[in-house]
C-alpha atoms as an extended CHARMM CRD file, in Angstrom:
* protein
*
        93  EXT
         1         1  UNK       CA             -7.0070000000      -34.1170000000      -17.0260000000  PROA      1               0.0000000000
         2         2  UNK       CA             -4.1080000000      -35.9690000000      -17.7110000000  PROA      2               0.0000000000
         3         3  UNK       CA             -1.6060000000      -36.4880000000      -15.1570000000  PROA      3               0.0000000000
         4         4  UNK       CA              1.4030000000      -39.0450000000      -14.2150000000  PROA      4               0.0000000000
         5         5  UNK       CA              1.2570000000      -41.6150000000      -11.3700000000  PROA      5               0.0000000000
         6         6  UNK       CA              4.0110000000      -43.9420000000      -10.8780000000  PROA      6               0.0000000000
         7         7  UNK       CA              5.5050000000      -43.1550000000      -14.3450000000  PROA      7               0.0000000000
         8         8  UNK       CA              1.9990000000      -44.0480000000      -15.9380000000  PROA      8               0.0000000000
         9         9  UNK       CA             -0.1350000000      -41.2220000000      -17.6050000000  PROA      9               0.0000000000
        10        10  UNK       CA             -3.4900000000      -41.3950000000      -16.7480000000  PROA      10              0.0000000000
        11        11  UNK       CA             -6.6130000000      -39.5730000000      -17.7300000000  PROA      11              0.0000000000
        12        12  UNK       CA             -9.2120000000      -38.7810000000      -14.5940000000  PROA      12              0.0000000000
        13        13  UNK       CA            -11.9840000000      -35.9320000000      -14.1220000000  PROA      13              0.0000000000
        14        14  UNK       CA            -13.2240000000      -35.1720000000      -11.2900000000  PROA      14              0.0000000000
        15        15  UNK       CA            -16.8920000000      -36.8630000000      -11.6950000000  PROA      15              0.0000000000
        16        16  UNK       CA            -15.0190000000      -40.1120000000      -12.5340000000  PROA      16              0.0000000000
        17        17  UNK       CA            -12.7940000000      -40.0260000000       -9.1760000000  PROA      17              0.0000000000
        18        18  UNK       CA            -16.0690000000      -39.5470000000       -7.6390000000  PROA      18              0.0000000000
        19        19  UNK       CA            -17.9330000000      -42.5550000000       -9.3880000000  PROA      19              0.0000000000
        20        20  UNK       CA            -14.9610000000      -44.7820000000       -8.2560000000  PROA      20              0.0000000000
        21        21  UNK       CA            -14.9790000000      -43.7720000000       -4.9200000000  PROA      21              0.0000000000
        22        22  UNK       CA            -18.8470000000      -44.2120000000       -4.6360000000  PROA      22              0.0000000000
        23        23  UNK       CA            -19.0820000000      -47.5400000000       -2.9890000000  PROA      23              0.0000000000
        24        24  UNK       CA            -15.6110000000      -47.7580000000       -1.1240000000  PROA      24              0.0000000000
        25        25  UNK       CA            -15.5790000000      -47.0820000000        2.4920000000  PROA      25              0.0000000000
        26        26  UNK       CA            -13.0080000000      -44.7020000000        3.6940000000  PROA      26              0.0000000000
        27        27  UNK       CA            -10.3050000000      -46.0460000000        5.5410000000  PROA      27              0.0000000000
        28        28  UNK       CA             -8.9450000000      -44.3170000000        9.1010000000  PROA      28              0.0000000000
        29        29  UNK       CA             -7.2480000000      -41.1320000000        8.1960000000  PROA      29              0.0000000000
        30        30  UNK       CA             -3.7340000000      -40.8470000000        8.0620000000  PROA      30              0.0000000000
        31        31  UNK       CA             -0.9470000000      -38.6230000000        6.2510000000  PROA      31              0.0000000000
        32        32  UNK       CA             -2.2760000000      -36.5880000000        3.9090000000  PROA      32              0.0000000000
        33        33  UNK       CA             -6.8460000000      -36.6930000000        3.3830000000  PROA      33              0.0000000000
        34        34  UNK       CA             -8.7500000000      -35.9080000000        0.0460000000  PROA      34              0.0000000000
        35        35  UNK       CA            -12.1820000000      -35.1190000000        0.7440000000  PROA      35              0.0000000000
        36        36  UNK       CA            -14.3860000000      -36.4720000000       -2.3660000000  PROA      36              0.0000000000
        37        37  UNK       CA            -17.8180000000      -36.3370000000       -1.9180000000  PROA      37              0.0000000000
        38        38  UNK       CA            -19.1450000000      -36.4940000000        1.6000000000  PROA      38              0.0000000000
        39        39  UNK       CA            -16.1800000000      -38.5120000000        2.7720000000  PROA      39              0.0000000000
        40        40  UNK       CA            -12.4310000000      -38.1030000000        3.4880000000  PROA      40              0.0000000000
        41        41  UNK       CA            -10.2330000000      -40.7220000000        1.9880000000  PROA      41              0.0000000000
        42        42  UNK       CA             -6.2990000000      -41.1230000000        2.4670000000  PROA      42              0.0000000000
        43        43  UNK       CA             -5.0710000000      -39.8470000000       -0.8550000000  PROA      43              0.0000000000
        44        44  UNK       CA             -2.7380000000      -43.4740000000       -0.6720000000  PROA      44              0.0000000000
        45        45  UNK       CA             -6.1720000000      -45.6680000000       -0.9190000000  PROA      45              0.0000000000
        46        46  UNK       CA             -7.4560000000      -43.5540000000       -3.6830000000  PROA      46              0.0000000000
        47        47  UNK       CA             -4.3040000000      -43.9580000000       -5.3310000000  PROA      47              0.0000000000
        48        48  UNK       CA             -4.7440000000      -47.4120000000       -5.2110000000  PROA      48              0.0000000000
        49        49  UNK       CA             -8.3720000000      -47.5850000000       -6.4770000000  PROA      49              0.0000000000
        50        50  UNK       CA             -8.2070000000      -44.7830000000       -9.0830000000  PROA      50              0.0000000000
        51        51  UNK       CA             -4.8930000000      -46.3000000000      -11.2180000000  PROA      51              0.0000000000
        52        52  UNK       CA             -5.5320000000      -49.8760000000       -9.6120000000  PROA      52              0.0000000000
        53        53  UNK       CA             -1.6680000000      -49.7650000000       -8.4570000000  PROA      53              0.0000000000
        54        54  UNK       CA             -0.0830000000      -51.4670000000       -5.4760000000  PROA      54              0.0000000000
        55        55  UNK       CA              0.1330000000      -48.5110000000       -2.8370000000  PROA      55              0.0000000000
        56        56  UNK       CA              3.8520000000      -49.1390000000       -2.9610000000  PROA      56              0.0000000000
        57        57  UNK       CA              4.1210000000      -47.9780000000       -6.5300000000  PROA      57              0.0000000000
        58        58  UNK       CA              3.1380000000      -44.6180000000       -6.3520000000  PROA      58              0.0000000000
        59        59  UNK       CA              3.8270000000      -41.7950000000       -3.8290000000  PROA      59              0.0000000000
        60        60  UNK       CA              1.2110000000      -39.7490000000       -2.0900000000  PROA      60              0.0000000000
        61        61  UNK       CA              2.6660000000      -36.2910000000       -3.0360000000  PROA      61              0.0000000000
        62        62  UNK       CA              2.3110000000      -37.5820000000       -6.7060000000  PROA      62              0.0000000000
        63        63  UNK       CA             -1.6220000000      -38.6660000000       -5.7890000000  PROA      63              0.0000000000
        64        64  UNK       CA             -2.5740000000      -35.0060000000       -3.9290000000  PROA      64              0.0000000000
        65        65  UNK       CA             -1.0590000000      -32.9980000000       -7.3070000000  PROA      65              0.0000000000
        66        66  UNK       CA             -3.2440000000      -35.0330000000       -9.1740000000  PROA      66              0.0000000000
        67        67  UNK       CA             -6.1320000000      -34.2410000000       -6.7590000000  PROA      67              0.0000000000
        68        68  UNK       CA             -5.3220000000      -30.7810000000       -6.3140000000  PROA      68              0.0000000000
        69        69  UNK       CA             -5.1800000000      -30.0510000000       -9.8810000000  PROA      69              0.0000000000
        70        70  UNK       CA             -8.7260000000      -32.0010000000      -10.5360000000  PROA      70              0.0000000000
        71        71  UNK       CA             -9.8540000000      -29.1610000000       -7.8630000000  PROA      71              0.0000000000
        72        72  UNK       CA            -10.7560000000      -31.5360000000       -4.6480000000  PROA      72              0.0000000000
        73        73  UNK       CA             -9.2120000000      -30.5430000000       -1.0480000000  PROA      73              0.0000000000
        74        74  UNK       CA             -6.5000000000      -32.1370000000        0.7810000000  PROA      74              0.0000000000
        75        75  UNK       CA             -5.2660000000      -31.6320000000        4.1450000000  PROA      75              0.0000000000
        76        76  UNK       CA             -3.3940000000      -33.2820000000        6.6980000000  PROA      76              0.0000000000
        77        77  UNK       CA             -5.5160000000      -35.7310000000        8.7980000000  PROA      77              0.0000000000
        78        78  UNK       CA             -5.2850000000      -34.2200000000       12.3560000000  PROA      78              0.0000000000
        79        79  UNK       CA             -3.5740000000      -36.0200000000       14.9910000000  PROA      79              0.0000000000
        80        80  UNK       CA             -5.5490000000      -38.5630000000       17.0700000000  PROA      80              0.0000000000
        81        81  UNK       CA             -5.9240000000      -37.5320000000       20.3850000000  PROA      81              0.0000000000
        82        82  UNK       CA             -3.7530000000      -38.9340000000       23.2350000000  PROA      82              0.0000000000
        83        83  UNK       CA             -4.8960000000      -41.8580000000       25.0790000000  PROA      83              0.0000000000
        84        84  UNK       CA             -6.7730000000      -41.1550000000       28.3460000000  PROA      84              0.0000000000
        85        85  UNK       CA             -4.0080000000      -42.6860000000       30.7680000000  PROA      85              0.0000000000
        86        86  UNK       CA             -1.0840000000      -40.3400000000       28.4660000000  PROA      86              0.0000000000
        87        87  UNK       CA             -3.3620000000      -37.5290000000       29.4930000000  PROA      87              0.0000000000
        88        88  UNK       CA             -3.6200000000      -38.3760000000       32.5570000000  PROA      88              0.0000000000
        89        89  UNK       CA              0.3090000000      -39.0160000000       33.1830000000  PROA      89              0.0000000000
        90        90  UNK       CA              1.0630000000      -35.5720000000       31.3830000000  PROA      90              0.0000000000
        91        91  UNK       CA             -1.1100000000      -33.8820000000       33.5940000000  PROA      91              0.0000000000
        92        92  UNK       CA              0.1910000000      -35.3740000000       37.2800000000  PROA      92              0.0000000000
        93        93  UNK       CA              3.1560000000      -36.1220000000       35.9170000000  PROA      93              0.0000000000
């Protein structure tokens, strides 16, 4: 499918997404997550591996249409939980 990137068309499927993604370990989830394979990616680092552009080249609304449209899910990453003493403070104040 082809589809435009940083003002540079590119041709993916969704098997080859998957090949490139094979051996790269996810990074911590932030912002928008695809979820390719068995793992869940920020759609930012496979941006960058998928057109091998600088993150800052490209944004990650442009890299979830392309993701959508090849069919794979993204979502927001949920918000990491408060740390134990903010818990603590919001509770006792």
């Amino acid at each position: 499918m082809r589809c435009v990137i940083a003002r540079f068309p590119f041709d993916f499927t969704a098997s080859e997404v998957e090949a490139l993604l094979a051996k790269v370990k996810p990074e911590p989830a932030e912002g928008p997550c695809a979820v390719i394979g068995r793992h869940t990616y920020p759609v930012k680092q496979v941006g960058e591996v998928i057109t091998r552009q600088d993150r800052r080249d490209f944004t990650a609304d442009e890299v979830t249409r392309a993701l959508r449209r090849l069919g794979f899910t993204v979502r927001q990453a949920p918000a990491p939980d408060p740390l134990p003493t903010q818990a603590a403070t919001d509770l006792f104040g």
